[in-house]
Residue, then its C-alpha position, 0 to 999 in steps of 0.5 A: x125698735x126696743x122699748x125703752x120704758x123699763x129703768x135700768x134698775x127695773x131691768x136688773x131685777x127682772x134679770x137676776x130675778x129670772x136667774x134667782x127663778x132658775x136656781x130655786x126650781x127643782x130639777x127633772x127627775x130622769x131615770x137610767x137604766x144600765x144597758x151594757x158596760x165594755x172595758x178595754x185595757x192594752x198595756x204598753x211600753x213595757x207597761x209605762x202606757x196604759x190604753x183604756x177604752x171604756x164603752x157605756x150604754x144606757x137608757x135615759x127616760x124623760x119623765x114628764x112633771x103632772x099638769x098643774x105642777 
């Protein structure tokens, strides 16, 4: 059973206080390395068309914040 103690106004301000909390943290750095970029084009149709076939592949590396942070 949920407990109903909190005021709807007290549990407003938890919520947009959770979103405000949200908005002003920094985000996690990552860092990315290119691997290999392919780029396939084929004209059609007299050239009306164009396919395009782009293929990107790349090294993401999550890089933990220090305890304490």
């Amino acid at each position: 059973m949920p407990d109903n103690s909190k005021s709807t106004m007290r549990s407003l301000g938890e919520f947009f206080g959770h979103i405000l909390k949200g908005v002003r943290s920094q985000p996690q750095k990552r860092a990315h390395t290119l691997v290999s970029k392919q780029v396939q084009e084929e004209r059609r149709d007299e050239g009306k068309v164009t396919l395009r076939r782009t293929i990107i592949e790349e090294i993401e590396v999550n890089q933990k914040p220090p305890r304490g942070s």
